[in-house]
C-alpha positions as CSV (number, residue, x, y, z in Angstrom):
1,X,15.3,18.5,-14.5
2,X,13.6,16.3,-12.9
3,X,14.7,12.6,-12.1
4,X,11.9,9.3,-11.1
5,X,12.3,5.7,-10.8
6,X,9.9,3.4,-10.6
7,X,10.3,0.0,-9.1
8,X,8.2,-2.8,-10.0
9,X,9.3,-5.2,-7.3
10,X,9.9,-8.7,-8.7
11,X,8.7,-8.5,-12.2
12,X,11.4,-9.9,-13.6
13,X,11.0,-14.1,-14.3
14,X,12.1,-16.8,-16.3
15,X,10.6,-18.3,-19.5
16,X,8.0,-20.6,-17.9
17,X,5.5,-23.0,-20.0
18,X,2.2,-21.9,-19.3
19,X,-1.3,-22.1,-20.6
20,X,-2.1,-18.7,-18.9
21,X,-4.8,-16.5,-20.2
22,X,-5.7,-12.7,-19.3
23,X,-7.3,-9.5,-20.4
24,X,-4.4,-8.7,-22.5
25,X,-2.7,-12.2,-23.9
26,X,-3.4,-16.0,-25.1
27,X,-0.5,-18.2,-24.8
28,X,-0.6,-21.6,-24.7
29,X,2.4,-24.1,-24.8
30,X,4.8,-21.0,-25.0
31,X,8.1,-20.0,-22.9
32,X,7.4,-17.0,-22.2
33,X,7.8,-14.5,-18.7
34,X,4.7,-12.1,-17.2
35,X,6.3,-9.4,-18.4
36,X,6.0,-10.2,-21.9
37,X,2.8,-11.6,-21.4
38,X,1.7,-8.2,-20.0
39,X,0.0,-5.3,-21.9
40,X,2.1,-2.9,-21.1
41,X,1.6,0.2,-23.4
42,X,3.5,2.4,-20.7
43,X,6.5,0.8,-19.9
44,X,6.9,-0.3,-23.6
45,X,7.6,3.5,-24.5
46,X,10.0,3.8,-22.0
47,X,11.7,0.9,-23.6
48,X,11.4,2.0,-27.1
49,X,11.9,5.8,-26.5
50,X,14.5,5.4,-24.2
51,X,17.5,3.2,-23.7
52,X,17.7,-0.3,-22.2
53,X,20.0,-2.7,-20.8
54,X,20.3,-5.5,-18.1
55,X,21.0,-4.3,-14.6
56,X,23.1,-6.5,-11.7
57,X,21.1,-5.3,-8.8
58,X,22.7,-7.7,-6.1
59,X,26.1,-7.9,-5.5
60,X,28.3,-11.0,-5.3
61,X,28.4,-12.7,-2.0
62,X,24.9,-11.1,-1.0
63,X,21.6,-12.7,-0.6
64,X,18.5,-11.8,-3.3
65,X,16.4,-9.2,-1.8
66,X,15.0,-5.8,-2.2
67,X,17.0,-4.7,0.8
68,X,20.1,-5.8,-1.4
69,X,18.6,-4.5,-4.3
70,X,17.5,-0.8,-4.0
71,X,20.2,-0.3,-2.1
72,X,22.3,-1.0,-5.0
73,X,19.6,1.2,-7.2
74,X,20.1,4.0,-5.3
75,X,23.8,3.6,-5.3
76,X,24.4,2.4,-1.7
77,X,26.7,-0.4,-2.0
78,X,25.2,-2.9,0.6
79,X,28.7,-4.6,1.4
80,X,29.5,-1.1,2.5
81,X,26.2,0.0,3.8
82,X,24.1,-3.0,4.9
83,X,23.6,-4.4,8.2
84,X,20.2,-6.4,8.5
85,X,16.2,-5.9,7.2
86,X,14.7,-5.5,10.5
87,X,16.6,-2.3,11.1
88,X,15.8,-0.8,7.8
89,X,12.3,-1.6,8.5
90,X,12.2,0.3,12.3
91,X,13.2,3.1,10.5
92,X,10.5,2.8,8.1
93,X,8.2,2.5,10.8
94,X,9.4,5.8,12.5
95,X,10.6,3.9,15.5
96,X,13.3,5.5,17.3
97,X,16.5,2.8,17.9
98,X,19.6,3.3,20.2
99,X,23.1,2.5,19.1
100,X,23.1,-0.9,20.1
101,X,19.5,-1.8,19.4
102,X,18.9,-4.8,17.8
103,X,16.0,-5.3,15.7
104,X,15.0,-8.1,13.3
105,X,12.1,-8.1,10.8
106,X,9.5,-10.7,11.7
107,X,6.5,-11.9,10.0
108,X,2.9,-12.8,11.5
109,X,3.3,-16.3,9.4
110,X,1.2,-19.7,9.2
111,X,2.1,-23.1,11.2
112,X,0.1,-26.2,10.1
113,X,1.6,-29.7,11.8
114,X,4.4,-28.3,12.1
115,X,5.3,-26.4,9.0
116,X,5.0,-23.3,7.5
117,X,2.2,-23.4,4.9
118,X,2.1,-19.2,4.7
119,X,4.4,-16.9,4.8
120,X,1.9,-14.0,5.0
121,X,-0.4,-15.4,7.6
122,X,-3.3,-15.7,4.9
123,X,-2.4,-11.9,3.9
124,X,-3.6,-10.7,7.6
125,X,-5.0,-7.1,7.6
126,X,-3.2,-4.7,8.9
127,X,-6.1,-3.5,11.8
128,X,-5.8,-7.7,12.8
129,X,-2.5,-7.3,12.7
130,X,-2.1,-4.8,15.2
131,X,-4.4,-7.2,17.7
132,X,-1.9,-9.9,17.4
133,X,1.2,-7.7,17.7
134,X,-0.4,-6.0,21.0
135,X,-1.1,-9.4,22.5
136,X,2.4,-10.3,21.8
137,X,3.5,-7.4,23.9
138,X,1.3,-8.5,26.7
139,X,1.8,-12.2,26.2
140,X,5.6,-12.4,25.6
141,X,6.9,-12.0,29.5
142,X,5.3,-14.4,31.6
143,X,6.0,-17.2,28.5
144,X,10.1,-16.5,28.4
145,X,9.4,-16.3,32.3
146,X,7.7,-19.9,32.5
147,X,11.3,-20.9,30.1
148,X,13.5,-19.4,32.9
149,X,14.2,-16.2,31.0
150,X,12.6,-13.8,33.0
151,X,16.6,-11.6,32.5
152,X,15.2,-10.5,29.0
153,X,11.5,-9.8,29.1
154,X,11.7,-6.6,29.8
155,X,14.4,-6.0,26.8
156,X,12.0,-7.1,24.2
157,X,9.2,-4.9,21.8
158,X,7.3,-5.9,18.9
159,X,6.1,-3.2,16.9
160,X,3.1,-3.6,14.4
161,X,3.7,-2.5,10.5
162,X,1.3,-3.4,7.4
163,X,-0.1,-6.5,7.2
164,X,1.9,-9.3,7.9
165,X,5.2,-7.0,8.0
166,X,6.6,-6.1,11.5
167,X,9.8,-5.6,14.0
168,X,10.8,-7.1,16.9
169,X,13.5,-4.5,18.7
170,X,16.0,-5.9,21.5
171,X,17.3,-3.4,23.5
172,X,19.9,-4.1,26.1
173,X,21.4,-6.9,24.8
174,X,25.2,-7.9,23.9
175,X,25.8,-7.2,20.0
176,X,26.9,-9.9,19.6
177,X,27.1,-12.3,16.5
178,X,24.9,-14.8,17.6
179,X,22.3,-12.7,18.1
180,X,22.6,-10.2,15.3
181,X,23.0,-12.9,13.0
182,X,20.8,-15.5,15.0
183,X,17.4,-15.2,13.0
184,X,16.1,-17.7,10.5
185,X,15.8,-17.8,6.5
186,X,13.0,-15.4,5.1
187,X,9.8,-17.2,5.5
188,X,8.9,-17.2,2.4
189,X,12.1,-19.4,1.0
190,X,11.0,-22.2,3.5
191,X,6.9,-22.5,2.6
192,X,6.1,-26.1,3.0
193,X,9.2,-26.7,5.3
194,X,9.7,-28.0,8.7
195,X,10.3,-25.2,11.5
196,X,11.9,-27.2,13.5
197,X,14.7,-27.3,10.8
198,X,14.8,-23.4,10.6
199,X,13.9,-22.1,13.7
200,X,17.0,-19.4,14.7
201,X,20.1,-20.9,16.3
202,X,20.1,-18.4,19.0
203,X,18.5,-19.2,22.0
204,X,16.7,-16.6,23.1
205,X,15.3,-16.2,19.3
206,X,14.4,-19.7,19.4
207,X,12.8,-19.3,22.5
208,X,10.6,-16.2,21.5
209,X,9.5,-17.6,18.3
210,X,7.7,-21.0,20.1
211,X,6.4,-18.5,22.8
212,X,4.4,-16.5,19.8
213,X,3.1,-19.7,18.7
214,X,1.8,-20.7,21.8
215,X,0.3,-17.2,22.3
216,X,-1.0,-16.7,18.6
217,X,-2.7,-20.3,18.2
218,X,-4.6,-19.4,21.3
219,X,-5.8,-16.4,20.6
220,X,-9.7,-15.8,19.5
221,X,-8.6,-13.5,16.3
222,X,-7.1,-16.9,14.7
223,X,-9.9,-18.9,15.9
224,X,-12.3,-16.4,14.0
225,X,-10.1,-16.9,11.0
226,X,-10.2,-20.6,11.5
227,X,-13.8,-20.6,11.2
228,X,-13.8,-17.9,8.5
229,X,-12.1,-20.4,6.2
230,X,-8.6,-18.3,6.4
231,X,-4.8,-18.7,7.3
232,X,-4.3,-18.4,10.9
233,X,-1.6,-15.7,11.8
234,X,0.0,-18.1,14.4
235,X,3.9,-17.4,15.0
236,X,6.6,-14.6,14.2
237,X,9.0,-15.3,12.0
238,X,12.3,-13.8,13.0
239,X,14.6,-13.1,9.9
240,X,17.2,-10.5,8.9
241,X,18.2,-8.5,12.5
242,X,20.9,-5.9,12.6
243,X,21.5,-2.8,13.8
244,X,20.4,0.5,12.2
245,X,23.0,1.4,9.3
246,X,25.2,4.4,9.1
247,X,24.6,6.4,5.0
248,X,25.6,9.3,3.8
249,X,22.8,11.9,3.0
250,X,21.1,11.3,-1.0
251,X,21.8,14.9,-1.3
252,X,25.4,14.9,-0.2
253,X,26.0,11.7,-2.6
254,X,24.4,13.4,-6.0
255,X,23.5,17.1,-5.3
256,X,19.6,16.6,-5.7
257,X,17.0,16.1,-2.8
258,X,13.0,13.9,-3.0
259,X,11.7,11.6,-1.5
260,X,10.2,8.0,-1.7
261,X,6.6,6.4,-2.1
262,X,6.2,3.0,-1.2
263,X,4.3,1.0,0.9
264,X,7.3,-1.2,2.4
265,X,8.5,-0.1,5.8
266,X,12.2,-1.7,4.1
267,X,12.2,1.0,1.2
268,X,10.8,3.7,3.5
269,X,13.5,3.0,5.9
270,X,16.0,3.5,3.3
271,X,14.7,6.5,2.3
272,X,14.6,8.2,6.4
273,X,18.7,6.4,6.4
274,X,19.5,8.8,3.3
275,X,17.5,11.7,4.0
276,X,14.8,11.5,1.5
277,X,11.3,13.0,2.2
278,X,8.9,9.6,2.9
279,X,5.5,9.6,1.9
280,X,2.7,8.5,3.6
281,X,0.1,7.2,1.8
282,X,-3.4,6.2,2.9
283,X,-4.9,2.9,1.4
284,X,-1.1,1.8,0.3
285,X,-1.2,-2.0,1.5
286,X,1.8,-3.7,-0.3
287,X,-0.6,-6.1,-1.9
288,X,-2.4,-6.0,-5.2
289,X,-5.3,-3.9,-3.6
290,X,-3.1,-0.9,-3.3
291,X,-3.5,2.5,-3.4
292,X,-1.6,3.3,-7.2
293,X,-3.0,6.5,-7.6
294,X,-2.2,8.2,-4.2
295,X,1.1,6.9,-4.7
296,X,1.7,8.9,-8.1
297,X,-0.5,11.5,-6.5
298,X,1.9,11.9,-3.6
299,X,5.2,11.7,-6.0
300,X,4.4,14.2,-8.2
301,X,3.8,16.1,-5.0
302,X,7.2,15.6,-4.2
303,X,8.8,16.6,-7.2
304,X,6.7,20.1,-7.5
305,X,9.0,20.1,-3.8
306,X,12.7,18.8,-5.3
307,X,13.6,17.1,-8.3
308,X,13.9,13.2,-6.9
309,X,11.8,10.4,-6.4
310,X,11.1,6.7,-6.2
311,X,8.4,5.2,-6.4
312,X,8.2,1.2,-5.6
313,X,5.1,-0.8,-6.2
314,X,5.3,-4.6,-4.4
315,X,2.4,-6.2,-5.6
316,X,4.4,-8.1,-8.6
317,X,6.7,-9.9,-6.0
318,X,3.7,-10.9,-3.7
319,X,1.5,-12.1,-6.8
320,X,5.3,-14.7,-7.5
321,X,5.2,-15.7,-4.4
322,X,2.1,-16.6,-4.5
323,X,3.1,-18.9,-7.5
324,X,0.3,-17.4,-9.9
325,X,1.4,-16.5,-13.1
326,X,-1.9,-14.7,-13.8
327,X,-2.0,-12.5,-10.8
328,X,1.5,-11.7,-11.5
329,X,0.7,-10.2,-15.2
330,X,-2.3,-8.4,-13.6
331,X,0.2,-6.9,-11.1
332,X,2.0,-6.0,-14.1
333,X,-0.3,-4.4,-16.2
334,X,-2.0,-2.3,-12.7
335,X,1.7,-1.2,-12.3
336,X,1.7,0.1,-16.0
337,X,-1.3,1.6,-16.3
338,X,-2.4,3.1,-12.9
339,X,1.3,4.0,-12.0
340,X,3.8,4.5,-15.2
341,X,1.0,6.1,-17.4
342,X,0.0,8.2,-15.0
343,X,3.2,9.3,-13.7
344,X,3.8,10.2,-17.7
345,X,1.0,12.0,-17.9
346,X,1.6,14.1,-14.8
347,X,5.5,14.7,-15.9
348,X,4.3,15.8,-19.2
349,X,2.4,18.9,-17.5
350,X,5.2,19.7,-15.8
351,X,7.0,22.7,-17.5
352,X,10.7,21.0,-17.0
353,X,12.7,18.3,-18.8
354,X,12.4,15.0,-17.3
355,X,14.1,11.5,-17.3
356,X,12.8,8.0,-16.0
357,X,14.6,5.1,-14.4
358,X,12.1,2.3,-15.0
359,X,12.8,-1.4,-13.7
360,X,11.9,-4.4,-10.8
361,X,14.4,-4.5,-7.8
362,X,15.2,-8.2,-8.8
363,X,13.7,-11.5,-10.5
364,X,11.1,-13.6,-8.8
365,X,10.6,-16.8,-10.9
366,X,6.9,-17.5,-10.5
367,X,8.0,-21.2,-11.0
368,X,10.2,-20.7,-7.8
369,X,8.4,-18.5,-5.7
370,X,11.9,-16.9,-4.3
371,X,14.3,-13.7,-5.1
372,X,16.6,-14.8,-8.1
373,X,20.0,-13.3,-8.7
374,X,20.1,-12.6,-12.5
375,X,20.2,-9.4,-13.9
376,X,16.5,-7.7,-14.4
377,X,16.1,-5.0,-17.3
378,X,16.2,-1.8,-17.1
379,X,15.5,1.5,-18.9
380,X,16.4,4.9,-18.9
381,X,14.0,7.6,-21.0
382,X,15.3,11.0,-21.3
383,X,12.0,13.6,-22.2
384,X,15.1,16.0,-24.2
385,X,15.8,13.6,-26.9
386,X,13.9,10.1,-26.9
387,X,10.6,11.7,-27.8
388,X,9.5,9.1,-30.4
389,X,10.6,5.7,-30.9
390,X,12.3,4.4,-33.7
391,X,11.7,1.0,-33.2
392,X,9.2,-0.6,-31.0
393,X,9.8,-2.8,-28.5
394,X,8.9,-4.3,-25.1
395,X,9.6,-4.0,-21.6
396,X,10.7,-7.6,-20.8
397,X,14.2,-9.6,-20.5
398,X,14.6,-10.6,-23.9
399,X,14.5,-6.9,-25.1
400,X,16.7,-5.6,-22.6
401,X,19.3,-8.5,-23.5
402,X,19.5,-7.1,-26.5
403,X,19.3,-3.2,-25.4
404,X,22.2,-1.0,-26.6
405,X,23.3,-0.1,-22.5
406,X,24.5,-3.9,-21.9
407,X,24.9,-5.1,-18.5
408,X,25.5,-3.1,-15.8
409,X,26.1,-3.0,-12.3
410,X,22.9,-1.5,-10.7
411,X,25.4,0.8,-8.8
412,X,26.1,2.8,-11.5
413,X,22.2,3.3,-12.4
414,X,22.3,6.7,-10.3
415,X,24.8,8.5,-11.7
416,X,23.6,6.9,-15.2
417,X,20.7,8.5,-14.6
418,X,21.4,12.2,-12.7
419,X,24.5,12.9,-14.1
420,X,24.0,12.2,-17.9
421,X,24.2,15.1,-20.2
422,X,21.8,15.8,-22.8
């Protein structure tokens, strides 16, 4: 047997009126979400061949986030388990970390007059990127020098990821509360905002985050932006530190091994924590330009390997926080046919029984532009016995509201899915 779940990161929404139009659908004056907007041929086979239900993927007393989220997915109970982004992230980078490392995740973001106008930093390439992130390493001593800090800069390392998506590692310092939990919101929950209102509480945070914005407004990459009509990539963002986790083994927990395909240092930190195989996978950006088909090209190559994998697809929570209800139903249908079709298809030429866990991590209202709490469906096709639907129906909330599993707690998704007999 062979077990996949695919994670459409923030597909779910809420009804929104919208005049939106698209390859697929005409709406106009209609509450309706991009998911049942979308064409989405795939995924509404899963839902009608298989079984559906509403999933609570983040726990009470946690924050919305795909950290939060998959954890819970995989069956990693992040009040247990979790202790920050940034470390996750390190891990997904490959980056060694002592015990008492720090790390928090930070993003190459957007200042204008004081205010951050993108969280992304115009959706910087990864190659600029890597520029910025290098002249941070040079840059970064002699500034917390100049600010009488000279103790600590040697203790600091920023290490370049995709795009806009990077660590910062402290190594040497007291683990203390402050500064584990010292960073600021997610970047992208405070668009539009004042920095001054959110820049991190800890000192040596605060002090390193108006360094990078003296260093990054300066430097001849942005001003070629600038001129190029795009978002400068002018400060790091520090958000989410912690120290690397402590998991039991996927294997140990369920008694099967695979791997993970994503293009999110987070989820392929999660993966290295719990001893799944992590692809690497050329062209894979985290944006709507990804590469779809290397990623089902490279999972299928993991389950000819072992009988696990997840595969997680961003672009749907970057096209909602983007606001852009269009963008986010082309996501949507990309996801469907260029990942869940083909992943069918391949499974189907496998000669072994298979099953499907199909569902987004959590909701990201379009209208709101930030991680949501509620539920998000979820459904669960089983290649021995849901071969042909007797009803259709969609992949969307409203369907899943009304699917015969109910709500669940997204904990129990793993065992719903390994451990249930034919």
């Amino acid at each position: 047997m062979k077990y996949v779940v695919l994670i459409g990161d923030g597909m779910a929404d809420r009804p929104a009126m919208t005049s939106a139009t698209n390859s697929s659908a005409e709406i106009s004056g209609a509450a309706e979400t991009p998911l049942h907007v979308a064409d989405t041929p795939n995924m509404d086979f899963i839902a009608s061949a298989g079984k559906m239900g509403l999933a609570r993927t983040i726990p009470e007393g946690c924050p919305a986030g795909s950290d939060i989220a998959i954890l819970s997915i995989l069956g990693y109970d992040p009040r247990k388990y979790y202790t920050g982004r940034g470390p996750l992230e390190a891990l997904g980078m490959g980056i060694p970390l002592q015990k008492n490392d720090i790390v928090f995740r930070c993003n190459l973001a957007t200042v204008q007059n004081g205010r951050i106008t993108d969280y992304s930093g115009g959706h910087i390439s990864t190659e600029e990127a890597k520029v910025l992130i290098s002249a941070l390493n040079e840059g970064i001593k002699e500034r917390l020098k100049e600010r009488g800090m000279g103790e600590i800069a040697g203790k600091i390392k920023f290490y370049a990821g995709v795009s806009y998506r990077n660590v910062l590692v402290l190594s040497g310092f007291p683990r203390s509360a402050e500064i584990v939990r010292g960073g600021s919101a997610p970047p992208h929950e405070i668009v539009g905002e004042r920095i001054e209102e959110h820049l991190p509480k800890a000192e040596v945070l605060r002090e390193i985050v108006l360094a990078s914005h003296e260093i990054l407004e300066a430097h001849e990459l942005n001003a070629a932006r600038s001129q190029a009509g795009k978002n400068k990539a002018n400060i790091v963002w520090l958000w989410s530190g912690g120290v690397a986790p402590t998991m039991p083994a996927f294997k140990q927990k369920y008694g099967v091994g695979g791997g993970v395909v994503s293009a999110v240092m987070l989820v392929k930190g999660i993966g290295r924590c719990i001893g799944l195989e992590v692809a690497e996978v050329e062209g894979a950006t985290g944006f709507l330009d990804t590469n779809y088909e290397g990623k089902v090209q490279h999972a299928s190559a993991i389950l000819r390997r072992s009988d696990f994998v997840l595969l997680h697809v961003e672009a749907p929570d970057e096209a909602s926080h983007l606001g852009d209800f269009e963008l986010k139903v082309k996501a949507i249908e990309d996801f469907d046919k260029r990942v869940v079709g083909r992943m069918l298809d391949n499974l189907s030429a496998f000669d072994e029984d298979f099953r499907i866990l199909l569902m987004p991590d959590h909701a990201t209202p379009v209208s709101l532009k930030v991680h949501t709490k509620e539920p998000v469906p979820f459904a669960i096709y089983d290649s021995r016995t849901n071969k042909n639907a007797k009803e259709r129906r969609g992949f969307d909330e409203k369907s899943a509201s009304a699917g015969e599993l109910g709500v669940v707690d997204a904990l129990d998704l793993m065992n719903m899915l390994l451990k249930q007999k034919k």
